[in-house]
C-alpha positions in Angstrom: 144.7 137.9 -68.3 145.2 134.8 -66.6 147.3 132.2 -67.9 146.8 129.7 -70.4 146.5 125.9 -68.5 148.2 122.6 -69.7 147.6 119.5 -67.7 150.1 116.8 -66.3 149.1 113.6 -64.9 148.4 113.7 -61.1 151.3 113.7 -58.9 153.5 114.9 -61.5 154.3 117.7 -59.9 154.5 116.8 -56.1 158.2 117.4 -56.4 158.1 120.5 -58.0 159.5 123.7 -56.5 160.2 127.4 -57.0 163.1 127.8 -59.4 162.5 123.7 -60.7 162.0 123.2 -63.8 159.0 120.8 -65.2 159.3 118.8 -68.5 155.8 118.5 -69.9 155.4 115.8 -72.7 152.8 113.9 -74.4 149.4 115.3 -76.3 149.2 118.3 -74.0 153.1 119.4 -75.0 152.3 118.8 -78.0 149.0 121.3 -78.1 151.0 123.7 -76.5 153.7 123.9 -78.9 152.3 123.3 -82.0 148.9 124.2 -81.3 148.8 127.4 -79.4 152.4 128.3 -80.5 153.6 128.8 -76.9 156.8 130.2 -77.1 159.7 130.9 -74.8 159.7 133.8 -71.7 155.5 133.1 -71.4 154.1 132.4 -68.7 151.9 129.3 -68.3 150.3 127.3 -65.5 150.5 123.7 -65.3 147.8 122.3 -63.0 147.9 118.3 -62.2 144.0 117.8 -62.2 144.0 116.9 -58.7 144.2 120.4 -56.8 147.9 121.2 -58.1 148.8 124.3 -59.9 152.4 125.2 -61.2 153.0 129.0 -62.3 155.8 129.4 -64.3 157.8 130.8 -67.5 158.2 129.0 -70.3 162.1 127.9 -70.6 162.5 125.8 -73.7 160.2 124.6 -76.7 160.9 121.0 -78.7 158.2 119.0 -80.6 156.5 117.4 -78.0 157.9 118.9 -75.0 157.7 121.9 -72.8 160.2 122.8 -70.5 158.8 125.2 -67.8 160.7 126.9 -64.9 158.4 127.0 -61.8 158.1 130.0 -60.1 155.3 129.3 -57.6 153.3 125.9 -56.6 150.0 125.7 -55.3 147.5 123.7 -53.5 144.0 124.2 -54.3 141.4 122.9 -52.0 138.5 120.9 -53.0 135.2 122.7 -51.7 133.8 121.1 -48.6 130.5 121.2 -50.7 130.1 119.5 -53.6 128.1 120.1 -56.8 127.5 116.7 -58.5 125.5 117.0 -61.6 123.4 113.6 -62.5 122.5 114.0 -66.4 120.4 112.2 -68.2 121.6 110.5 -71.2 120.1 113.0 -74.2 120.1 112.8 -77.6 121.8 115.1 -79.6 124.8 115.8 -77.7 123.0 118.1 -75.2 123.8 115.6 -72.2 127.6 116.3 -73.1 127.1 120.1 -73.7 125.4 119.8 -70.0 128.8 118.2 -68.6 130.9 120.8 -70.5 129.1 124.2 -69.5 128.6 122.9 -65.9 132.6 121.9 -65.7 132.8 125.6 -66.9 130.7 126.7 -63.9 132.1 124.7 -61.2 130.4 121.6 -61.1 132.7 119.0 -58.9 131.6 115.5 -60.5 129.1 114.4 -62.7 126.7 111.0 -63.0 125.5 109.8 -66.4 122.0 108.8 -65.8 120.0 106.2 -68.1 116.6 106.9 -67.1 113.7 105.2 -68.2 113.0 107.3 -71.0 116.6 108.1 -72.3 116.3 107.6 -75.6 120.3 107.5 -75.7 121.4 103.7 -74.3 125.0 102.7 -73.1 125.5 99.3 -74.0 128.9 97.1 -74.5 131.2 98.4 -75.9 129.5 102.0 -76.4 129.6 102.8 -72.9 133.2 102.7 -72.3 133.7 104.8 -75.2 130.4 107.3 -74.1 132.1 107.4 -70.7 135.6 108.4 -72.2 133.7 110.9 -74.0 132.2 112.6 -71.7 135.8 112.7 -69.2 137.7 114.4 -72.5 134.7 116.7 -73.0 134.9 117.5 -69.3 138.9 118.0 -69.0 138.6 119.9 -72.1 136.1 122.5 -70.5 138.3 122.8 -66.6 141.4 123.3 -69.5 139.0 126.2 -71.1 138.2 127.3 -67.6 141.6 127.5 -66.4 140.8 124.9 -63.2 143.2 122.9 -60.9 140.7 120.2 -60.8 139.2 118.3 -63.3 135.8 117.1 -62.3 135.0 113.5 -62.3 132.8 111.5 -64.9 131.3 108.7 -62.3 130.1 105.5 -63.6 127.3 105.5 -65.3 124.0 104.5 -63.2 120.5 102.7 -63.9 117.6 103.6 -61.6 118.5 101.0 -59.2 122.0 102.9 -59.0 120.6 106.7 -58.8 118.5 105.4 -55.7 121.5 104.2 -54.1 123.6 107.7 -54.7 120.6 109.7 -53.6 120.4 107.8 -50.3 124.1 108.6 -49.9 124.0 112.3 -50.7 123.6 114.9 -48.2 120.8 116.5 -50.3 119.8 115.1 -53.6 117.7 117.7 -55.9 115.1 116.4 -58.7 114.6 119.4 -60.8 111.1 119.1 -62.2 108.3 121.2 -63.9 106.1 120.2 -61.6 107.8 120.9 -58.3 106.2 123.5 -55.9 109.0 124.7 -54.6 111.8 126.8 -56.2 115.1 125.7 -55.8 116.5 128.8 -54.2 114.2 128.0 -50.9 114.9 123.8 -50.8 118.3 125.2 -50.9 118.4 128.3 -48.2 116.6 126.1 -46.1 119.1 123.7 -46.3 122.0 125.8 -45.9 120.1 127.0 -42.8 119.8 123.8 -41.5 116.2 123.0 -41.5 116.4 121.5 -44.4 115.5 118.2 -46.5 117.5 115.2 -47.6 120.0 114.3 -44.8 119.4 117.3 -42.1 121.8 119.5 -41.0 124.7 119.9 -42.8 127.3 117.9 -40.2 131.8 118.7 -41.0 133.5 117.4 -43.4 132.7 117.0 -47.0 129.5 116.6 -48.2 127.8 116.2 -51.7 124.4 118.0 -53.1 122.7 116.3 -56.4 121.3 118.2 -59.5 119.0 115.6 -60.9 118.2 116.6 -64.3 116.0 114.1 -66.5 116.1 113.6 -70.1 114.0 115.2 -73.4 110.8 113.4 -72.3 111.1 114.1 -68.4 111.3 112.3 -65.4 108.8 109.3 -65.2 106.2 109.6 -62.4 107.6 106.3 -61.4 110.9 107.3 -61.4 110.1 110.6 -59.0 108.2 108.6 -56.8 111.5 105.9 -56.0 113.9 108.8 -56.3 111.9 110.7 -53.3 111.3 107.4 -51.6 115.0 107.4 -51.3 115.4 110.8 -49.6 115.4 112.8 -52.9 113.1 116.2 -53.2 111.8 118.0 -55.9 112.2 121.7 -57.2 111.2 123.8 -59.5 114.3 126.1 -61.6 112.1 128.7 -63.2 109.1 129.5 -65.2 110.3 128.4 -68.1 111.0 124.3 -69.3 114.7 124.2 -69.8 116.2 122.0 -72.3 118.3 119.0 -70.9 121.7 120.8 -71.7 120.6 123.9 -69.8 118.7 122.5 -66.3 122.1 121.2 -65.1 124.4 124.3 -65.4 121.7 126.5 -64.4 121.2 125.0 -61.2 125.2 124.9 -60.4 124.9 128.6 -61.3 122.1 129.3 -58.4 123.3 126.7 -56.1 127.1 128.2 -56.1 125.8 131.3 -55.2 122.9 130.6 -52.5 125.3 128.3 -51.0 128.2 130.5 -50.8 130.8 128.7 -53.2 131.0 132.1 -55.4 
């Protein structure tokens, strides 16, 4: 069984080697301890967030502090493709539930969209505290899933802003009922290099976009801007999926056609 994770902040354990030992404090010490009861001689991992992962024993307890003795430090690579998921804001919680079971299945970063017919809107003072949300929702689920990385909650965009990112993006997705194609062949043909949105793949990193639209859909008028900017469409299944599954159903079939699993 693997071991149970605890997060530090990034760059807390850059000086960290085998046979150091790492104080861990704050509201993550605190879970550990009092929380999960973790007691001396277990072993635990401490990741960073940002690709760092201590493995280590467990050498002392105290409220609020966890004293672990690091027997190994590792790096962990960011992928060279990246999943980012752009969710519409749902009601109901299923846009969060989205976030959470596709940071569960790998996703890498993650866009809240208000789309014309989000019936959810970030305004003020709510959107700082929606946005903060979803980030704890999201670190709670890499925690759950034992990850180095903890994928990043972007700002929040408008349509204006989701045409921008989509002209950016190697390949941007819209996954719609209507679509002809499945989203196994936009993606093979892709990966193959005769694909849409951007051409061949070129070195370096480069960033694919789920596009999932709220309760009520996509807009016509929305499709037609988003594929104006380079985006294309494609169908997941049969079946309509609800807002909260589309998302982590298409990081399922996209990690595996494009060889991330």
């Amino acid at each position: 069984m693997s071991n149970p994770v605890f997060f530090a902040t990034p760059g807390a354990l850059d000086q960290q080697v085998p046979g150091s030992h790492f104080v861990l404090q704050g509201p993550e010490a605190r879970h550990a301890v009092t929380v999960k009861r973790i007691a001396v001689g277990e072993s635990v991992d401490i990741a960073d967030g940002a690709g760092k992962r201590l493995s280590g024993t467990v050498a002392a307890v105290a409220p609020g502090e966890l004293t672990v003795e690091c027997s190994a430090l590792e790096s962990e690579e960011r992928p060279d493709l990246r999943l980012v998921l752009v969710q519409a804001l749902a009601k109901g919680d299923r846009d969060e539930l989205a976030a959470e079971t596709a940071t569960e299945l790998g996703i890498d970063a993650i866009i809240p969209w208000q789309s014309e017919r989000s019936i959810v809107r970030w305004k003020g003072e709510r959107a700082a505290k929606a946005h903060a949300k979803w980030q704890s929702v999201v670190t709670a689920a890499a925690k759950q899933a034992r990850r180095a990385w903890i994928p990043e909650v972007r700002a929040a965009v408008d349509g204006a802003g989701l045409q921008s990112a989509v002209s950016a993006a190697d390949l941007a997705i819209i996954l719609h009922e209507d679509a002809v194609r499945p989203l196994r062949a936009v993606l093979e043909k892709w990966r193959d290099g005769d694909g849409d949105g951007g051409g061949t793949p070129g070195p370096g990193p480069r960033e694919i976009l789920l596009i999932v639209g709220p309760e009520g859909g996509i807009s016509p008028r929305e499709v037609t801007k988003l594929c104006g900017a380079g985006a294309v469409t494609a169908l997941l299944g049969h079946h309509v999926l609800r807002s909260s599954t589309a998302g982590p159903a298409a990081t399922v079939l996209a990690s595996d056609i494009l060889g991330r699993w």
